[in-house]
MIDOSE-1310 file (N, C-alpha, C; in nm, 2 decimals, decimal comma, always signed):
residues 257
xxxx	-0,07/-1,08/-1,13/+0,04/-1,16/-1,10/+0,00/-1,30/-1,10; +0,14/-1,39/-1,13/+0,08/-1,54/-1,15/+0,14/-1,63/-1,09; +0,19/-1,69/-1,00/+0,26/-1,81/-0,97/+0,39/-1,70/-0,88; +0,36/-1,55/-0,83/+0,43/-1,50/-0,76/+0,57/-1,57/-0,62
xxxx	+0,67/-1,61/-0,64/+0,76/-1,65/-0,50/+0,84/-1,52/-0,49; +0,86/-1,47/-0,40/+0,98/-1,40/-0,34/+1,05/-1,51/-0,24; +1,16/-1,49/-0,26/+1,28/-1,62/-0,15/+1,39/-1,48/-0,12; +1,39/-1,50/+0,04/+1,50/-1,42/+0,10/+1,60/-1,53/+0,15
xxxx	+1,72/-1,55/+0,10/+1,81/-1,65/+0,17/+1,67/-1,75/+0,14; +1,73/-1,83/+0,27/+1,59/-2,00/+0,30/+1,45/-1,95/+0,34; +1,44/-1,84/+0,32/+1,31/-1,78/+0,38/+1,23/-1,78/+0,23; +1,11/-1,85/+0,25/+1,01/-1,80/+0,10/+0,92/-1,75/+0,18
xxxx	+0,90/-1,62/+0,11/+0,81/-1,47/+0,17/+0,70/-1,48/+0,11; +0,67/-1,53/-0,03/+0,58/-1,55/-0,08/+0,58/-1,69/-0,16; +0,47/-1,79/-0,17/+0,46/-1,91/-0,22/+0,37/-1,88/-0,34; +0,43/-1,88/-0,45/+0,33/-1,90/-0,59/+0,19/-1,83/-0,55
xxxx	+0,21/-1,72/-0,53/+0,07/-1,64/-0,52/-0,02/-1,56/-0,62; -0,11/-1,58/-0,70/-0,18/-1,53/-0,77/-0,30/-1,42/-0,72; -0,26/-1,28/-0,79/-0,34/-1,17/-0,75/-0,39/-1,09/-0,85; -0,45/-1,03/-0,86/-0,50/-0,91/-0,95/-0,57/-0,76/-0,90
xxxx	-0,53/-0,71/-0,88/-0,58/-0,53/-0,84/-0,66/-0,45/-0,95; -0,77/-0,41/-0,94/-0,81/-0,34/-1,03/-0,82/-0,18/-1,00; -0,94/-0,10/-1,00/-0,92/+0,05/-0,94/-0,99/+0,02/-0,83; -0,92/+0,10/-0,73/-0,99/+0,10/-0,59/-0,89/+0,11/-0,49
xxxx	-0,95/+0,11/-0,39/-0,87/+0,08/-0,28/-0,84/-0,09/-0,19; -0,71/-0,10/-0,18/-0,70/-0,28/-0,17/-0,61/-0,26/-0,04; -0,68/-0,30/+0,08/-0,62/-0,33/+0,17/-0,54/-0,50/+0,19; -0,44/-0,53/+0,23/-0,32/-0,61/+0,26/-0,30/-0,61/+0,41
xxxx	-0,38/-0,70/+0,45/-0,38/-0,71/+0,64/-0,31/-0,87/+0,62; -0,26/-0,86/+0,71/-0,14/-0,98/+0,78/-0,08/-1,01/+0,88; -0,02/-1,13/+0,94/+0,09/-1,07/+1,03/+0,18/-1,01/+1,01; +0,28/-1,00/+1,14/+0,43/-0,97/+1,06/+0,48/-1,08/+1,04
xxxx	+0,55/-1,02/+0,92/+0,62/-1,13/+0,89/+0,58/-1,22/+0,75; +0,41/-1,22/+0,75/+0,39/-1,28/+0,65/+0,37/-1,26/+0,48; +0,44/-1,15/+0,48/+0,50/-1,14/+0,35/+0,46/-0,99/+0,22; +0,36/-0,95/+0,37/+0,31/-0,84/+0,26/+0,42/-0,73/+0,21
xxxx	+0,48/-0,68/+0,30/+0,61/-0,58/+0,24/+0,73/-0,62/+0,12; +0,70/-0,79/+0,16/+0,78/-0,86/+0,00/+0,71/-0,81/-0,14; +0,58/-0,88/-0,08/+0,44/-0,82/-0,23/+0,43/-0,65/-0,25; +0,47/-0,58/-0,14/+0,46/-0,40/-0,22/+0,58/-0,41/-0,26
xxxx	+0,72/-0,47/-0,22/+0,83/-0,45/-0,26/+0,88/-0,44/-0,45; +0,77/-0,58/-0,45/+0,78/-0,65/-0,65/+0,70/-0,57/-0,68; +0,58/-0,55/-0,66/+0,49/-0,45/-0,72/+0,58/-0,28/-0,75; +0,63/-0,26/-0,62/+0,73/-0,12/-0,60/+0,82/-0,10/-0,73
xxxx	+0,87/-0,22/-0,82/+0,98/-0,25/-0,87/+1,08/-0,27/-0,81; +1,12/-0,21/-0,67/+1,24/-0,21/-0,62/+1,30/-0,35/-0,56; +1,22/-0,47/-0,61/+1,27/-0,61/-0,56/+1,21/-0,70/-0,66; +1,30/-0,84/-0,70/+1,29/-0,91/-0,81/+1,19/-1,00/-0,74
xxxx	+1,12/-1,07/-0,80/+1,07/-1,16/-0,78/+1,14/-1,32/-0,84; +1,14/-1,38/-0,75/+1,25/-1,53/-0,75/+1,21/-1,59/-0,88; +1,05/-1,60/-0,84/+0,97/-1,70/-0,95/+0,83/-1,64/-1,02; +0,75/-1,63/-1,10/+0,63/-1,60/-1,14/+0,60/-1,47/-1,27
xxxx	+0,50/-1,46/-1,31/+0,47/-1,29/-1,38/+0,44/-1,21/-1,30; +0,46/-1,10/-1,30/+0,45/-1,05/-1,24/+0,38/-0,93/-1,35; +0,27/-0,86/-1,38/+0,24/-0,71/-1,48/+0,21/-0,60/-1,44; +0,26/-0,49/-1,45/+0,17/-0,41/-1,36/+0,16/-0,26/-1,46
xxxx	+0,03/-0,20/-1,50/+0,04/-0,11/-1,60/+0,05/-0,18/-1,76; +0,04/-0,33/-1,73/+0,05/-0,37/-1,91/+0,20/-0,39/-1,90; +0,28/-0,41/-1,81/+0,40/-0,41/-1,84/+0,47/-0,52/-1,77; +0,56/-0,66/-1,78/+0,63/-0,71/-1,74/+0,72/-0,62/-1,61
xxxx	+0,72/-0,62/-1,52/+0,80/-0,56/-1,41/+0,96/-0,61/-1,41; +0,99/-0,77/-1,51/+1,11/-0,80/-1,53/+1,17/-0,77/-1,60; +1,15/-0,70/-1,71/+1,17/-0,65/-1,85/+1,19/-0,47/-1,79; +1,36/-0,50/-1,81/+1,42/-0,38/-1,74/+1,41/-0,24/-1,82
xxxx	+1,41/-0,27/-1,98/+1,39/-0,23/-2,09/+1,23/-0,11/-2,04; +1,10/-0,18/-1,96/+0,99/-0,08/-1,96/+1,00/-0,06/-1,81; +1,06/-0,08/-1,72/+1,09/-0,05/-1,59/+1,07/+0,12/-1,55; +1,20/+0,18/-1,66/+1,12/+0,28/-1,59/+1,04/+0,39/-1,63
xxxx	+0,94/+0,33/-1,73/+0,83/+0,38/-1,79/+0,69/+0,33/-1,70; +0,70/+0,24/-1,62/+0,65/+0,19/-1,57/+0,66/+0,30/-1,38; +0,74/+0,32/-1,34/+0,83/+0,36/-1,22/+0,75/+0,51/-1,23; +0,79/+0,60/-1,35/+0,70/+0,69/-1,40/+0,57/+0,75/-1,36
xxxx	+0,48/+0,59/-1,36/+0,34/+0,57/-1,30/+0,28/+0,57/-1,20; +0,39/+0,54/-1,11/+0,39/+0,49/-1,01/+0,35/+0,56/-0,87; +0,33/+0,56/-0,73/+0,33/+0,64/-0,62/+0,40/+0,53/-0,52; +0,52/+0,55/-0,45/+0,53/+0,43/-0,34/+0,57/+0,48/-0,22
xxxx	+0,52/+0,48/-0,10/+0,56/+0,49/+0,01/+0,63/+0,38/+0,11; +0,77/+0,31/+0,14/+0,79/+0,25/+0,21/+0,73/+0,24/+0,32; +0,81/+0,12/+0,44/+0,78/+0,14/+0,58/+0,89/+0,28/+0,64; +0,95/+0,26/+0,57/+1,12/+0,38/+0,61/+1,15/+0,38/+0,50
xxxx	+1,13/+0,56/+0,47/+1,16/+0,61/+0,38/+1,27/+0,68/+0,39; +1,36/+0,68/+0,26/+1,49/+0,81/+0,33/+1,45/+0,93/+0,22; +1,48/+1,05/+0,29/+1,49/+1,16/+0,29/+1,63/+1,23/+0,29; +1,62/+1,37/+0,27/+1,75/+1,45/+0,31/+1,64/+1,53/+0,38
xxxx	+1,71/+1,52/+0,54/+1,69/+1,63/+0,62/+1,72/+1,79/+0,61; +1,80/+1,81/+0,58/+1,87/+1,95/+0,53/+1,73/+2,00/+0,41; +1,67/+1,90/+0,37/+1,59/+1,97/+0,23/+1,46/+2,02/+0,29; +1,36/+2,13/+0,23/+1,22/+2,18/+0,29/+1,14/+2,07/+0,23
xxxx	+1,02/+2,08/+0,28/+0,94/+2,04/+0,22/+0,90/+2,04/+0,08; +0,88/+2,11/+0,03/+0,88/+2,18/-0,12/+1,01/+2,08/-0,18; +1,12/+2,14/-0,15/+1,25/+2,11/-0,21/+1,26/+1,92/-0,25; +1,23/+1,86/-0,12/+1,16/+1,70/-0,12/+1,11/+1,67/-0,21
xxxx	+1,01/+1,71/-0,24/+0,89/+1,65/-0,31/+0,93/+1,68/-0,44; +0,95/+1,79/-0,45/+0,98/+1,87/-0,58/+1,09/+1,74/-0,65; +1,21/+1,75/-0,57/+1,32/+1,63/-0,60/+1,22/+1,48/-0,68; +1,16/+1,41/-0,60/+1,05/+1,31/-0,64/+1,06/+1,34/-0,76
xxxx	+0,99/+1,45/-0,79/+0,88/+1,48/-0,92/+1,01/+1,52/-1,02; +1,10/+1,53/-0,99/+1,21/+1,54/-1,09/+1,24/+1,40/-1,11; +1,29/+1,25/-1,00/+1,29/+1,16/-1,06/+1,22/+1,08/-1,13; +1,04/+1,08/-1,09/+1,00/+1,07/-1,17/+0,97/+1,12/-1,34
xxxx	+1,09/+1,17/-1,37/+1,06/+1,29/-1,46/+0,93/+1,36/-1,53; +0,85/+1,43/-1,42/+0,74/+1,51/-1,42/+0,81/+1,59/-1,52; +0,76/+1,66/-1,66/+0,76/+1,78/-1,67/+0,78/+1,91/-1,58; +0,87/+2,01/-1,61/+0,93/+2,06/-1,51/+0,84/+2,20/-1,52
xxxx	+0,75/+2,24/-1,58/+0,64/+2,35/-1,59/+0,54/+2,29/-1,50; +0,53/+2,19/-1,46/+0,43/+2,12/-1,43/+0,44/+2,12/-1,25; +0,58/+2,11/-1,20/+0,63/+2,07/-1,06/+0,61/+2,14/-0,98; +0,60/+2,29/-0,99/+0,53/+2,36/-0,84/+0,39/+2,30/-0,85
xxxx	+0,36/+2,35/-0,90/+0,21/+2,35/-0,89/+0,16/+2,17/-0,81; +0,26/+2,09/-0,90/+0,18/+1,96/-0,84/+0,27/+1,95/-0,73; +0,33/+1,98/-0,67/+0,42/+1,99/-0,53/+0,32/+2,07/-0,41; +0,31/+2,19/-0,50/+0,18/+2,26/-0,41/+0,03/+2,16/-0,36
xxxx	+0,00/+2,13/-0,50/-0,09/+2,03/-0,47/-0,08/+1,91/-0,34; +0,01/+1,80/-0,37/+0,03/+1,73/-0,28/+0,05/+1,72/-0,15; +0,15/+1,86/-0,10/+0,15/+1,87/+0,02/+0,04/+1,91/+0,09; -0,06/+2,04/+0,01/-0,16/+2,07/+0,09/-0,27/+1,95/+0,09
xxxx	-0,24/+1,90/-0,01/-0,34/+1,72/+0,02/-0,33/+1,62/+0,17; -0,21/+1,67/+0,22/-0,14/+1,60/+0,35/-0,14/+1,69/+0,42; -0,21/+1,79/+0,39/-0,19/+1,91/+0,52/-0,08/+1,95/+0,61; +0,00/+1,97/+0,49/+0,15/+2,05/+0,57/+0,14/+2,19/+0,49
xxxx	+0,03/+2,26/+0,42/+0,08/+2,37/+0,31/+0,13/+2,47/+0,43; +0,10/+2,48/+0,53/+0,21/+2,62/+0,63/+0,31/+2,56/+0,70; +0,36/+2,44/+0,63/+0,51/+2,38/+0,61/+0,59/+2,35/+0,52; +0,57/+2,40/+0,41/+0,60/+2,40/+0,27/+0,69/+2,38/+0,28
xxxx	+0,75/+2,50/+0,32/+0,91/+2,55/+0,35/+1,03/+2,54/+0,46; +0,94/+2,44/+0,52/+1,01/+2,41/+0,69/+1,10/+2,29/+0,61; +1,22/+2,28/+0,66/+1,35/+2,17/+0,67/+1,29/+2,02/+0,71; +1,24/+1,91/+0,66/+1,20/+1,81/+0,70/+1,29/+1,76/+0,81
xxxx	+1,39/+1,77/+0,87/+1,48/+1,77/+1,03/+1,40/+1,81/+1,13; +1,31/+1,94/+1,13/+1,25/+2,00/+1,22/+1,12/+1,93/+1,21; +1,08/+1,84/+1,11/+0,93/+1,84/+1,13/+0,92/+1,66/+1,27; +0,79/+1,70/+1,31/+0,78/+1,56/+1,38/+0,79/+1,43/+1,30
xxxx	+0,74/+1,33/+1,36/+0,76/+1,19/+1,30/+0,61/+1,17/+1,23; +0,50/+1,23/+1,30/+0,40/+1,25/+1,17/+0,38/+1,30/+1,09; +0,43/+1,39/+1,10/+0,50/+1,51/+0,98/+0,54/+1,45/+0,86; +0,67/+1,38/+0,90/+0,79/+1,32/+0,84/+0,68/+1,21/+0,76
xxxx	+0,57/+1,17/+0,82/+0,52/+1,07/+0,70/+0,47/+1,07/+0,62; +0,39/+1,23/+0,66/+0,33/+1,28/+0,59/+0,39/+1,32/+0,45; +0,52/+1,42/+0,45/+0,57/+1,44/+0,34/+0,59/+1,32/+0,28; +0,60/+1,20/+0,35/+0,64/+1,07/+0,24/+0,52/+1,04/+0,18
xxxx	+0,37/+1,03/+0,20/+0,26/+1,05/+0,11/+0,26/+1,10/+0,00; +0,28/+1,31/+0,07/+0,33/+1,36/-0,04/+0,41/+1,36/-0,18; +0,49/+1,31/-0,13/+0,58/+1,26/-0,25/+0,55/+1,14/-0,30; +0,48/+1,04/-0,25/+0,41/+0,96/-0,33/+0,27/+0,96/-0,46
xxxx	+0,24/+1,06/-0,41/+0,06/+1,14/-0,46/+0,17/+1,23/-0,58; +0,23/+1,29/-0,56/+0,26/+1,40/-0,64/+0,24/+1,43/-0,76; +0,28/+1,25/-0,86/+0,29/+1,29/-1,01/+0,10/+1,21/-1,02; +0,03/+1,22/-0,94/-0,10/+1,15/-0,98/-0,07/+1,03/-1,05
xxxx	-0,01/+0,88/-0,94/-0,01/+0,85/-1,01/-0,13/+0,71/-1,04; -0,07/+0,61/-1,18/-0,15/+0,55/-1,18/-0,17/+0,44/-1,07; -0,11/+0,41/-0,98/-0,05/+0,32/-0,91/-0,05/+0,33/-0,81; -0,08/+0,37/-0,69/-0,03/+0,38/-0,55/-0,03/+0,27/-0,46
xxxx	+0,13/+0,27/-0,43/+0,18/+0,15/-0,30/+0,20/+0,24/-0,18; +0,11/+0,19/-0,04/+0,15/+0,23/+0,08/+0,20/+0,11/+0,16; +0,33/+0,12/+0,23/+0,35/-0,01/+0,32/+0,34/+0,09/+0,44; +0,23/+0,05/+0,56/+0,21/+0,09/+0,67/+0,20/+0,25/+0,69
xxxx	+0,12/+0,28/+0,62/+0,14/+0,46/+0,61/+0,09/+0,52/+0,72; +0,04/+0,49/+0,85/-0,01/+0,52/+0,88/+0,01/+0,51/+0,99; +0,18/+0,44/+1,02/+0,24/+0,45/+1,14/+0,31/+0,62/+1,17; +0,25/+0,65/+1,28/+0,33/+0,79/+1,31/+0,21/+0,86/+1,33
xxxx	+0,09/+0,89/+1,24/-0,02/+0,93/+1,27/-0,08/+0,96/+1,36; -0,13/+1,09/+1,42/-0,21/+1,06/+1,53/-0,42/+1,03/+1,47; -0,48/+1,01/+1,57/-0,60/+0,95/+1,51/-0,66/+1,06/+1,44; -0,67/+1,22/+1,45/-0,73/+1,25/+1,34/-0,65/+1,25/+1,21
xxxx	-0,55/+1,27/+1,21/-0,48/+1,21/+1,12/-0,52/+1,12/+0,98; -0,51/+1,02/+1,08/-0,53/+0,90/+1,02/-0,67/+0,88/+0,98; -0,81/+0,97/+1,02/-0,93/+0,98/+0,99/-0,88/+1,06/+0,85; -0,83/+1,15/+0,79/-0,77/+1,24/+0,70/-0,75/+1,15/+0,59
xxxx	-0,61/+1,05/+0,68/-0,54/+0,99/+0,54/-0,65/+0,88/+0,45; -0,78/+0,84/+0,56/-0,87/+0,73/+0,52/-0,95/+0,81/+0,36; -0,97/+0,96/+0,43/-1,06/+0,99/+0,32/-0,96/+1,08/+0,16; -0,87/+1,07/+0,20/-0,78/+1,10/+0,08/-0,76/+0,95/+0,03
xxxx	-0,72/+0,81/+0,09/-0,76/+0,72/+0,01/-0,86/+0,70/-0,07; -1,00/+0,70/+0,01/-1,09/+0,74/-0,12/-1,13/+0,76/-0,19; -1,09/+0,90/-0,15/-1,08/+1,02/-0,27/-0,92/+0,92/-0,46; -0,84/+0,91/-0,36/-0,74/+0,83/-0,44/-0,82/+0,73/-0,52
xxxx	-0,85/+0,65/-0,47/-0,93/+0,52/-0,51/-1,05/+0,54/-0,64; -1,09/+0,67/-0,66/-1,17/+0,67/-0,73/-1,12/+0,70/-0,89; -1,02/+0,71/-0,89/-0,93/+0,73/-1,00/-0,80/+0,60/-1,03; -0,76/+0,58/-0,91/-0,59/+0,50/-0,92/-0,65/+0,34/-0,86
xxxx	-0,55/+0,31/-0,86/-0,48/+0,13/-0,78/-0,40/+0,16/-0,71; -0,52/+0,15/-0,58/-0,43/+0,19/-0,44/-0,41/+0,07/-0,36; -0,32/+0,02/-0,30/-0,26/-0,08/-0,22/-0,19/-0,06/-0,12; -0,29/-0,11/-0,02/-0,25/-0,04/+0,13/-0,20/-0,16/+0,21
xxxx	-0,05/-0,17/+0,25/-0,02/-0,28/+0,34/-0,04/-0,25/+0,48; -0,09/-0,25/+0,58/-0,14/-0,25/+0,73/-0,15/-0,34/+0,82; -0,12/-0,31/+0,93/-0,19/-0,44/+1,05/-0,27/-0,40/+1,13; -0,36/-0,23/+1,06/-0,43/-0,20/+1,16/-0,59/-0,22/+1,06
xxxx	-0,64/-0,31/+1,14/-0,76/-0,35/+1,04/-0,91/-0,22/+1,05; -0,90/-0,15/+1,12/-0,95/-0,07/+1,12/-0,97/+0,01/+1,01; -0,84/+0,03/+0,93/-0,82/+0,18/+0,84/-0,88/+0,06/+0,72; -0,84/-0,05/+0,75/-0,90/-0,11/+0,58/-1,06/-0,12/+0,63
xxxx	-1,12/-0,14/+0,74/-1,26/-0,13/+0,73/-1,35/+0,01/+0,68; -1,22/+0,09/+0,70/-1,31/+0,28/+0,67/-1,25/+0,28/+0,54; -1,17/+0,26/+0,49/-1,12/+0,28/+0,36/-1,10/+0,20/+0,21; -1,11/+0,06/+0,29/-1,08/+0,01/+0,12/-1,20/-0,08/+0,10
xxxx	-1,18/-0,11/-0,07/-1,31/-0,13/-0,09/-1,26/-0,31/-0,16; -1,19/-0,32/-0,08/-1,14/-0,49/-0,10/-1,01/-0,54/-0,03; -1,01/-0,61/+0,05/-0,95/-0,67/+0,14/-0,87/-0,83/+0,16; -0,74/-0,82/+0,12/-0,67/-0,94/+0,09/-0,60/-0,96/+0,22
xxxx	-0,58/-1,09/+0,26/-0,52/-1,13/+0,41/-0,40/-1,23/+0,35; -0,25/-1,22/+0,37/-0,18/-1,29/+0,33/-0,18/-1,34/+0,51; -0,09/-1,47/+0,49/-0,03/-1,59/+0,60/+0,06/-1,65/+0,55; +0,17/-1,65/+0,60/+0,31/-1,77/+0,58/+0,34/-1,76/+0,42
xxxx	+0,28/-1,66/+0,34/+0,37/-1,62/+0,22/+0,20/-1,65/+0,10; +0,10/-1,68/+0,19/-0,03/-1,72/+0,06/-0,15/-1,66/+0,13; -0,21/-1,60/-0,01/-0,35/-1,55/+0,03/-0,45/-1,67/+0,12; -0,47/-1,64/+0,24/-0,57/-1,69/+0,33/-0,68/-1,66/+0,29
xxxx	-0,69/-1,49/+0,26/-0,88/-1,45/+0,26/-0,88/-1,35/+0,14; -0,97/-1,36/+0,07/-0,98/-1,20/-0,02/-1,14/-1,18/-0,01; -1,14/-1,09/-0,03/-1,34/-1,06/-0,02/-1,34/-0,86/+0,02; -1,46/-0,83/+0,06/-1,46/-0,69/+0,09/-1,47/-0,72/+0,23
xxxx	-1,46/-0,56/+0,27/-1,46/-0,57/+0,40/-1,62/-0,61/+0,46; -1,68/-0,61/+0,41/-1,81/-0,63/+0,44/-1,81/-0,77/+0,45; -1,76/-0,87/+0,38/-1,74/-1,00/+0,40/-1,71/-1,10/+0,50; -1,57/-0,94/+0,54/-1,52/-1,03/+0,68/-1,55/-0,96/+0,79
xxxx	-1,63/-0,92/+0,78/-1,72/-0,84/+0,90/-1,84/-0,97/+0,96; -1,91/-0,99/+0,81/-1,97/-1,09/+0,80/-1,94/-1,22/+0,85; -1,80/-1,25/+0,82/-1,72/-1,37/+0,87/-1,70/-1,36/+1,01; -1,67/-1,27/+1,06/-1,64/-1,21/+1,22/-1,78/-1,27/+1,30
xxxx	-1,89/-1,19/+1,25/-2,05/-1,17/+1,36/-2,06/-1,37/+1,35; -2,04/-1,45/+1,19/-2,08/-1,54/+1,20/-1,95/-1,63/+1,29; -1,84/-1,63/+1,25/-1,77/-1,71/+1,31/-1,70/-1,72/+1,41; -1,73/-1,60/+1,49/-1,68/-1,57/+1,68/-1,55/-1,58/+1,67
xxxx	-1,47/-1,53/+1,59/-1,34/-1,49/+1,58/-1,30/-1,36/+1,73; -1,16/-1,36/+1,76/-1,14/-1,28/+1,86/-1,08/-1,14/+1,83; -1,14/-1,05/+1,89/-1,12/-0,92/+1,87/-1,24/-0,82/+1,90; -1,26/-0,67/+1,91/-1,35/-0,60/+1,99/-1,43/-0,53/+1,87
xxxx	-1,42/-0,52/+1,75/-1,53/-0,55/+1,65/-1,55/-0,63/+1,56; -1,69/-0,64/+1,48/-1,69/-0,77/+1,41/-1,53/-0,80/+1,30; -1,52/-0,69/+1,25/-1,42/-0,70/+1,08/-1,27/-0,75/+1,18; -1,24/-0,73/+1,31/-1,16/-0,79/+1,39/-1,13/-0,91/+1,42
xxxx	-1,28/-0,97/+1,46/-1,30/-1,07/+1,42/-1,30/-1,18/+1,32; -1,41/-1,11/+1,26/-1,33/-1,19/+1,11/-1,19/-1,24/+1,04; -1,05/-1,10/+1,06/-0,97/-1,15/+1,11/-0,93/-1,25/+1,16; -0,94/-1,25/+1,23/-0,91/-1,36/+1,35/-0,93/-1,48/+1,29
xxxx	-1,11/-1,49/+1,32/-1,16/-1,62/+1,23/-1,09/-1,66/+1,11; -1,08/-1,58/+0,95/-0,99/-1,64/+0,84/-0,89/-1,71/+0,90; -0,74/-1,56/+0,99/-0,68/-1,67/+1,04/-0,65/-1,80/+1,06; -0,71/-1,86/+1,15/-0,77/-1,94/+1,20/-0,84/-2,06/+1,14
xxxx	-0,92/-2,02/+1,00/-0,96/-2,12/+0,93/-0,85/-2,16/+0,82; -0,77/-2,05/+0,80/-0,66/-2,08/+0,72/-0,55/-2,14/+0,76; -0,51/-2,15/+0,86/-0,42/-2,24/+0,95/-0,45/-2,37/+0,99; -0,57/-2,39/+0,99/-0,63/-2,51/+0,99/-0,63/-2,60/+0,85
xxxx	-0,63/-2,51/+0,73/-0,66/-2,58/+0,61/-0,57/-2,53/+0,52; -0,45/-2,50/+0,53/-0,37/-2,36/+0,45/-0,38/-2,37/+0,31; -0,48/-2,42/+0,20/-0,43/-2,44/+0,07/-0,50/-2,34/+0,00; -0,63/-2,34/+0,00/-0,68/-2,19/-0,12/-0,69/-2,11/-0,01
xxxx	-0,76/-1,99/-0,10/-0,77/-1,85/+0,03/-0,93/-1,93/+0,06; -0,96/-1,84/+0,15/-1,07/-1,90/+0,24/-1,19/-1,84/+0,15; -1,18/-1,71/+0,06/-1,29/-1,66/+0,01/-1,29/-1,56/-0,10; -1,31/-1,62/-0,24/-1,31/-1,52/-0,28/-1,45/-1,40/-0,36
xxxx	-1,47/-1,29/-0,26/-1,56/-1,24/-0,32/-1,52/-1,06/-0,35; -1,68/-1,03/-0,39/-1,63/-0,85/-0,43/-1,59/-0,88/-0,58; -1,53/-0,77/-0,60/-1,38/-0,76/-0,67/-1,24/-0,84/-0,66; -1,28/-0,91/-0,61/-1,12/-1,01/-0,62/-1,13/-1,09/-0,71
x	-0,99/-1,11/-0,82/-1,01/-1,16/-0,90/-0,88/-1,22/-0,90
């Protein structure tokens, strides 16, 4: 993407931001507020972008014409996803894999697949109404994973989780990551230190930091940023040096391109 704005009303969520994702896993740590749910939204397809290019898959995301050849490819999990309660698990996902138009010889099987990837397979068949709220987000993974795709957007997946859980969903990321373009929006900096293998920090609508997490680990021990481990710190620190200076990102290394 190139010269990216999203504008809500007088609100600009994103200022001319330039990014590029390759395969892996890409953590998106921020405040709230600062714009990352705008950036999975354009990427998602499901929101225009005001101003900029936007490609994803080789494809113009504005050019409605390959949208949903594109959509196809895709995996997205919102922050709030809707559902039909009344439906099983199976029946959910399965639905998904019909919009995406999976091949329909093909849908148990990758239904079967995905759920027992999120560890509900002795819930297959349970009514998503009855399941809990980690449950409930789980199936929304599920249905993101289903058609393998090339693409995976998470916004905050990992709210609802309890901690082994969320030790689970780290190593299905990258397991994911070794194949797809995974993009994980979070504010819990921890799951991007166990899991991704490159680390972007948006502020007030512009990339502050990009590098690996090793970098801002590195940034943390050297620059006494606040928080109770180093990659917390580091946090903190970019913050902090970005607020002070707000015009490039503070760093670009790794894989960031």
């Amino acid at each position: 993407m190139a010269g990216l704005s999203v504008r809500h009303r007088r609100t600009l969520a994103l200022d001319s931001v330039d990014l590029d994702f390759g395969p892996g896993v890409h953590g998106l740590l921020g405040p709230n507020g600062a714009g990352k749910t705008s950036l999975i939204r354009v990427l998602a397809t499901v929101a225009a972008p005001t101003d900029g290019r936007v490609e994803l898959l080789g494809d113009d995301v504005r050019d409605h014409r390959r949208r949903a050849a594109v959509r196809r490819r895709l995996g997205y999990l919102p922050q709030e996803f809707g559902y039909y309660p009344g439906f099983t698990v199976r029946e959910f996902v399965a639905y998904v894999a019909w919009l995406k138009e999976m091949p329909a010889a093909d849908t148990p099987a990758a239904v079967e697949r995905a759920v027992a990837r999120v560890g509900l397979a002795d819930r297959v068949d349970a009514k998503v109404k009855t399941l809990s709220g980690g449950m409930v987000r789980r199936v929304g993974i599920a249905q993101a994973i289903v058609n393998d795709p090339d693409v995976l957007l998470f916004d905050e997946p990992t709210a609802g989780l309890d901690p082994e859980q969320r030790v689970e969903f780290r190593e299905l990321l990258r397991e994911l990551g070794t194949s797809s373009t995974v993009i994980v929006s979070t504010h819990l900096v921890e799951d991007v230190a166990a899991a991704c293998t490159e680390v972007t920090l948006i502020e007030s609508g512009h990339v502050a930091y990009r590098g690996t997490p090793e970098s801002l680990t590195a940034l943390g021990e050297a620059a006494g940023g606040v928080g109770d481990n180093p990659i917390e710190r580091g946090y903190t620190a970019a913050l902090r040096t970005h607020r002070a200076s707000p015009a490039p990102a503070l760093a670009v290394e790794g894989t960031a391109r």
